[in-house]
Structure formats: C-alpha cells, structure tokens
C-alpha positions in Angstrom: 172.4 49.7 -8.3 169.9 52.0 -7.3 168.6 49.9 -4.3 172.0 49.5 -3.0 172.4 53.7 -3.3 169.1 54.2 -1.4 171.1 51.3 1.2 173.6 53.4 2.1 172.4 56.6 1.7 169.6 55.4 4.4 172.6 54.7 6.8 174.1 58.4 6.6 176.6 57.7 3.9 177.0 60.0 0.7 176.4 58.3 -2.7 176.6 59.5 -6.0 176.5 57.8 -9.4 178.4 57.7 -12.2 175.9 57.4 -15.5 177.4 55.3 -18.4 175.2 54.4 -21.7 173.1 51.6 -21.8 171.5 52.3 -18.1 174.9 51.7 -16.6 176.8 53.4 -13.8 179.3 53.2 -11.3 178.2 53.9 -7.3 180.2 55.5 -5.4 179.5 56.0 -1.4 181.8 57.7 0.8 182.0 58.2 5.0 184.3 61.6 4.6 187.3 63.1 6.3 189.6 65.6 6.1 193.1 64.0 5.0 194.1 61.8 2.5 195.4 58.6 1.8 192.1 57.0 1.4 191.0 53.7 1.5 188.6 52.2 -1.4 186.7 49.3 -1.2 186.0 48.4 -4.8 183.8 45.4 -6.6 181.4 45.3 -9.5 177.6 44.7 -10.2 177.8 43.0 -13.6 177.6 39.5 -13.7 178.1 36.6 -17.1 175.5 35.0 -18.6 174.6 31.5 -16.7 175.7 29.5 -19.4 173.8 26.3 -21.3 174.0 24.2 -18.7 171.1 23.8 -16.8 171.2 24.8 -12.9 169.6 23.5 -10.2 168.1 26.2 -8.9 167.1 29.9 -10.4 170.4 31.8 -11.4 168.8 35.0 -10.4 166.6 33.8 -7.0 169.4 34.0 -4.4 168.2 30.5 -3.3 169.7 30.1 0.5 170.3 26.0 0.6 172.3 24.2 3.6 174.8 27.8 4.6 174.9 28.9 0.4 173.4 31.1 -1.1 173.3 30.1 -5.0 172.6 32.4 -7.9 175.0 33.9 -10.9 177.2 36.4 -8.7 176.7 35.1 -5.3 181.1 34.6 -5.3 181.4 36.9 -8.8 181.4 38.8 -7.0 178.0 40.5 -5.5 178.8 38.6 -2.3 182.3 40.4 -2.1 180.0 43.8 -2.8 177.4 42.8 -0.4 180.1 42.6 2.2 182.2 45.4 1.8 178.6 47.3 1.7 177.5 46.2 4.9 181.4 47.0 6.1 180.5 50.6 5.6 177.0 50.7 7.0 178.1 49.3 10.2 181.2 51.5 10.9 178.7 54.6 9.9 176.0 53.6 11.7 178.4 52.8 15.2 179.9 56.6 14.2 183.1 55.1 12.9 185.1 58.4 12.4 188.0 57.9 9.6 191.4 60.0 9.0 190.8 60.0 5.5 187.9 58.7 3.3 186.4 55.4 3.3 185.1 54.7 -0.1 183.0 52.1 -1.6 183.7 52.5 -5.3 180.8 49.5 -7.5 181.6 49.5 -11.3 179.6 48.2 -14.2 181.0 46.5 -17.4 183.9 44.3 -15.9 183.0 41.3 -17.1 182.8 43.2 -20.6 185.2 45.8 -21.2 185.9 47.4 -17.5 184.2 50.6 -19.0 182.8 51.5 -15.3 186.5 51.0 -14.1 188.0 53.2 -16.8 185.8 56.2 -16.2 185.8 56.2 -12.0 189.6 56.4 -13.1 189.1 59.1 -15.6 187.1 61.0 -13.2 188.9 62.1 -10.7 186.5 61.0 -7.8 189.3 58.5 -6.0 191.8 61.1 -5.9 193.8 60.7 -2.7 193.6 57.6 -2.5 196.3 54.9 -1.2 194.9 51.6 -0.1 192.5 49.3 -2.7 190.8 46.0 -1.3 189.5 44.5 -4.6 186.9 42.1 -3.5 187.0 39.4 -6.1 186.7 36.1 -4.8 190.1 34.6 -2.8 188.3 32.6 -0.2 189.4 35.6 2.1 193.2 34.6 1.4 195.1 37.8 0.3 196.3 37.9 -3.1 199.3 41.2 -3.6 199.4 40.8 -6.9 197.7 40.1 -10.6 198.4 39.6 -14.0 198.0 42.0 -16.9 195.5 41.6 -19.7 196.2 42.6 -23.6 194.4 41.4 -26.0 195.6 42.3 -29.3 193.0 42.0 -32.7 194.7 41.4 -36.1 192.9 41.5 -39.1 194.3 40.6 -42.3 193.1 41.6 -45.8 193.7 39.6 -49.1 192.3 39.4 -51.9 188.5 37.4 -53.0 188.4 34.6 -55.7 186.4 31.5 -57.2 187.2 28.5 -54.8 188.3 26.9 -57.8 191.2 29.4 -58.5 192.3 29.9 -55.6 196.0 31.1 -57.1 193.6 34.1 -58.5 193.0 35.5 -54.5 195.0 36.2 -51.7 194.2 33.7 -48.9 193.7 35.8 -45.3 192.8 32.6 -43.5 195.8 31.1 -45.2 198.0 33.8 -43.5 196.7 33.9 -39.9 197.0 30.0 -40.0 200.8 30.9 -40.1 200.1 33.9 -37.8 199.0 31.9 -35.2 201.2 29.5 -35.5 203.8 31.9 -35.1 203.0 33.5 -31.9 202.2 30.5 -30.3 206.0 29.8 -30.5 207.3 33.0 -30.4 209.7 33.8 -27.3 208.1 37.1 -25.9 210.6 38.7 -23.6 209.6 38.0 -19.4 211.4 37.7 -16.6 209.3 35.1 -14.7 207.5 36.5 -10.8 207.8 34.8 -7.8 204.5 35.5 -7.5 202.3 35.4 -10.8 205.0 32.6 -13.0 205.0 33.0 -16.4 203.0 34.9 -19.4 200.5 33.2 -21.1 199.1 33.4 -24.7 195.7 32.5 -26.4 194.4 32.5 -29.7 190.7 32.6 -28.7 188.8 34.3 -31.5 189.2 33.6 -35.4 186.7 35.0 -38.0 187.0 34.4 -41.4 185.6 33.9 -45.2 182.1 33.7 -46.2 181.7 30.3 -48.4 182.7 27.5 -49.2 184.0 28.1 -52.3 184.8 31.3 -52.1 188.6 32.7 -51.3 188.6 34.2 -47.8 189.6 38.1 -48.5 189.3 38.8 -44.3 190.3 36.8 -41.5 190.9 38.0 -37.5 191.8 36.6 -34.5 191.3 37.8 -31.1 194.7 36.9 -28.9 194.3 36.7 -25.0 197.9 37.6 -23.3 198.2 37.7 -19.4 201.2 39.4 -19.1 203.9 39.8 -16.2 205.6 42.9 -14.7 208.4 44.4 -16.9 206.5 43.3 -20.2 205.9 46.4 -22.3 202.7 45.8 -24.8 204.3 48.6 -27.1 207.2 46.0 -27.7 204.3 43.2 -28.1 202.8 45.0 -30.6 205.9 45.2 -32.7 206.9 41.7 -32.1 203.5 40.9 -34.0 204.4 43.6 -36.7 207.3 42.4 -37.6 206.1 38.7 -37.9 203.2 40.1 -39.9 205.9 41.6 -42.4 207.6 38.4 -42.7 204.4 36.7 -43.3 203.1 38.9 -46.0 206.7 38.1 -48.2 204.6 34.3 -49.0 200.8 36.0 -48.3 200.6 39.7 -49.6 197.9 40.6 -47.3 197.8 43.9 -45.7 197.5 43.7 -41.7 196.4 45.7 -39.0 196.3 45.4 -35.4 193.7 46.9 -32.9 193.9 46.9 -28.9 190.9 45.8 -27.9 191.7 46.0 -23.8 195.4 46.5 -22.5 195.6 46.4 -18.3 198.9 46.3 -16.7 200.3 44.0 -14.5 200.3 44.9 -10.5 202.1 43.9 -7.8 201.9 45.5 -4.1 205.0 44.9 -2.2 205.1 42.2 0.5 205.8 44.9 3.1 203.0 47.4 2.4 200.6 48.7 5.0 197.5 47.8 2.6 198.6 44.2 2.7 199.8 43.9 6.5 196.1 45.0 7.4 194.6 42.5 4.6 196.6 39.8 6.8 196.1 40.9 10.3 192.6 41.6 9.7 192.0 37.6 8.0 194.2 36.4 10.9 192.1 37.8 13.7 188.1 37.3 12.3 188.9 34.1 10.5 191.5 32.6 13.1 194.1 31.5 10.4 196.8 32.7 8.3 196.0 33.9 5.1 197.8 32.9 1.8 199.5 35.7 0.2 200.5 35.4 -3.5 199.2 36.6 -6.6 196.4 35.9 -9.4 196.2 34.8 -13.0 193.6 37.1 -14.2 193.2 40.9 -13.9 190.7 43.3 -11.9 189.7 47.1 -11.8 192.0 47.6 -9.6 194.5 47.5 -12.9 193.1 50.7 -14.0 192.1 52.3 -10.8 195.2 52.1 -8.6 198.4 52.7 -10.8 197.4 56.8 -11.8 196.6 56.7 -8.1 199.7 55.5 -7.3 197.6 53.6 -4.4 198.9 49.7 -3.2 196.2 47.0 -4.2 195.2 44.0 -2.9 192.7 41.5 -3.6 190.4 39.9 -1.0 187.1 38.6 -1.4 185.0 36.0 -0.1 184.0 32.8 -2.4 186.4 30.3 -4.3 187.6 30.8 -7.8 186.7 27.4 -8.3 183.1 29.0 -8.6 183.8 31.5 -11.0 181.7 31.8 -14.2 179.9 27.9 -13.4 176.6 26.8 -12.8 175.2 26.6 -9.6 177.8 29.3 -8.2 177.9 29.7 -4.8 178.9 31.3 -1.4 179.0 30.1 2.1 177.1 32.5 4.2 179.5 32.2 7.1 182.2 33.3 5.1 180.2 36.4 3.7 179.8 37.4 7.4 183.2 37.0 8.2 184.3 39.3 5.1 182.1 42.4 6.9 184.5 41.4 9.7 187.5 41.2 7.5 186.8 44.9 5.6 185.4 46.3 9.0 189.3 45.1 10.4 191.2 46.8 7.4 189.4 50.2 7.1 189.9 50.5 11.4 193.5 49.6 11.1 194.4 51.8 8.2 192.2 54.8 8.9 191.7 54.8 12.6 192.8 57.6 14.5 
C-alpha cells in the first residue's frame, strides 16, 4: 500500500491513509477541484489464499508469460487497481484539470469482511461524490448492477447427554438438520430483475458436537443469501425466527441469530451518466460494444455508494472465470486498454 502511496504522491497527487488494525489501511489519492459530484475510482489490495492446488508458476512473482501476467490478484483485482492507478497518474502528470474530484479510493479486508469499505464509508472522506467505477474484473464489459450479500449465523443450544441416552439431551444438530432443511425450501419473497434473476441461498458453514458419543448441545450454520432489490433482510430475519419457533415445538433448543455481513443490492439505472461514460469510453479504446447487465456477487461499492447516494458501476479488466483459481491471470493488453477505459470516463464526466 505504501509503495503505491509513494506512486502517486511522486506524480503530484494527494494521498492519505486510512489505518485499520492488523497493519491494514485504506489509500486514498485525490487530483482536487472545487465542485462536487465527484468521481471515485475504487478497487482493493487484499487478495485469497492461492489454494492447495499447486500452480505453475509463483503466486506472488508477477510472472509475465506469452501477454499474462500470472500471480494471485493479477484479475482479483490488483490489475483493475494497477489501472485505475496509472489512469490518475497520467491525467496528473498531462495537467488534467477536473470539475470536481477525481478519487482513487484502495480498500483492505474485501475478500474478508469489507472492513476497509465500511470505514472509507464511515468516514466521510468520499463525500460529494456521484459516479463509482468499481474495478472488479468484467473483461472491461460494464456490469450496472450487483447482488446483495447477507449471511445470517444461527446457533442453536440444547441440551448435553451420554450418546447412549440420547432421550436424556436436547439434540442441536438434530434441529438445524430440520433448519436447513427448511430454508432451503422456504419461499422468500422476490420479485425476480431483469438484470441480476433470482435470490439464491446457501448453507455453507455447519459446526457442531464434540464426540462421538456425546449429545451435541451446540450446533451453527453459516447461510450465504445473494439477495435482489426489494428484499428486506429485516423480513429474512424473521422468516428464520419464526421457523426457528416452530422447530423448537419437536426440539426445545433456544436459538439465536447473528448478522455476520448484510450489503444491499444495487442497481444504477440504464440511463445514467456514470454508465453512458462506462459504455462510450469501452466503445471507443476497445472498438466494441460493451455488455451491460448485472453480477451475482457483491462489491464495495455496496457500502460505499448508497449513503452517497452516487450511481455505481462495475468495470474492470480480467475474466471472472479467473477469480479465486490457480494460475490466475490477466492479459496485458487488456490492462493497458483499462488506463484507456478509466482515463475516457473520468474526461467525460469531469471535463470542463
């Protein structure tokens, strides 16, 4: 983080940090202006672990091999950040001069638990802002929308026996067997997007008992729901409450549920000013159009851009095919042609 401050900062833009524990922190360069309505170019730093399998080449080396560059991150998504970076250096350096500000905004802890995205959004720093260009990877196509992420945690408590006697204990792994079976069926209310289809659910997580022959007091599951606009997570959270309830008339556990992340759904309307530039700029440096639609998984820009009240859009170079596998990789060409790409948006939204 600290190299790419030093970057920009040699290149006459402001940077500051944002410390979070752990020797994390957000970055946050910025070519200033007077007015508002400014544009932020946003990506993150941390990257997932490269996985058992065994790679090709070194995960952390950057290796350059026939136009790739190959390393965890290279599409998820330091190439994105590496872009958008050099976007701002170059309209500095040729003394670019913006109506409002031109932000880069780098989080930490997306991949985790979007800590770097909640405090940038806590802080104040991005206020004024309109436009967001998340730059996950889309293969430079522009994506106007993405679903929401809750992921509900519900622990239920029974009661310990001999393995032997089991009509002595309260079963908790007995109970979020039904549980789960019961919210994989359960009819959650949607009305289905054009763009982002239907909710999905997940029982990902479950953790429970500790032997054999032992009754399992505690068992939990972690749920993963990607969520459509118009769902509320309020109403989700009752659903479950009230299925708990009728569970625990056969299985008097006690239950509780924690919210272990809730981002909303987005969607950016087909006719904003932050998606025509997206288009026009992809249409012009790449020579095609670009495929507008939406996403299945969810970004910072879920907590950044609704308390701005700002239009999002996701745009990044790299495939999603790539994302989280070994030997992950991006095309150079198409890293040069996202400088283009970000270059094209910030002119056409903050040009004079």
């Amino acid at each position: 983080m600290r190299h790419l401050g030093d970057y920009l900062a040699s290149h006459g833009l402001s940077v500051e940090y944002q410390p979070l524990a752990n020797r994390r922190a957000n970055l946050i360069a910025r070519l200033p202006a007077a007015g508002d309505g400014h544009l932020v170019l946003c990506g993150h730093m941390d990257v997932v672990h490269p996985g058992a399998t065994a790679w090709e080449h070194d995960p952390f080396a950057a290796d350059v091999v026939d136009g790739r560059l190959i390393g965890r991150g290279a599409t998820d998504m330091k190439g994105g950040v590496a872009a958008m970076a050099q976007a701002m250096v170059d309209l500095a350096t040729e003394g670019f001069q913006p109506r409002a500000d031109l932000i880069l905004a780098i989080t930490c802890g997306e991949e985790v638990d979007m800590a770097g995205a909640r405090l940038l959004d806590a802080s104040g720093a991005l206020s004024g802002t309109a436009h967001v260009i998340i730059g996950e990877p889309t293969g430079l196509d522009v994506f106007r929308a993405e679903k929401g992420v809750f992921w509900p945690r519900v622990t239920a408590h029974g009661h310990t026996a001999h393995g032997a006697m089991p009509h002595l204990g309260i079963n908790a792994i007995s109970f979020m067997a039904r549980l789960i079976t019961r919210l994989e069926a359960y009819p959650f209310s949607f009305v289905e997007s054009d763009l982002l289809g239907k909710p999905t659910l997940s029982v990902n997580v479950i953790e429970g008992g500790v032997k054999t022959n032992v009754v399992a007091d505690q068992c939990s599951i972690n749920v993963d729901m990607r969520l459509v606009p118009g769902q509320e997570t309020k109403q989700i959270v009752a659903v479950i409450e009230d299925i708990c309830a009728d569970l625990r008339r056969d299985i008097p556990v006690t239950t509780e549920i924690e919210v272990l992340q809730d981002a909303p759904p987005l969607e950016t309307s087909a006719g904003s000013p932050t998606v025509a530039a997206a288009t026009s700029a992809v249409r012009r440096i790449c020579g095609r159009d670009p495929r507008v639609g939406g996403v299945s998984y969810a970004t910072d820009g879920a907590l950044i851009a609704p308390s701005l009240g700002a239009d999002m859009i996701i745009c990044g170079p790299g495939g999603v095919d790539q994302l989280h596998q070994p030997n992950e990789w991006v095309a150079i060409s198409q890293l040069e042609q996202a400088v283009g790409v970000y270059r094209s948006i910030a002119e056409a939204i903050l040009g004079a």
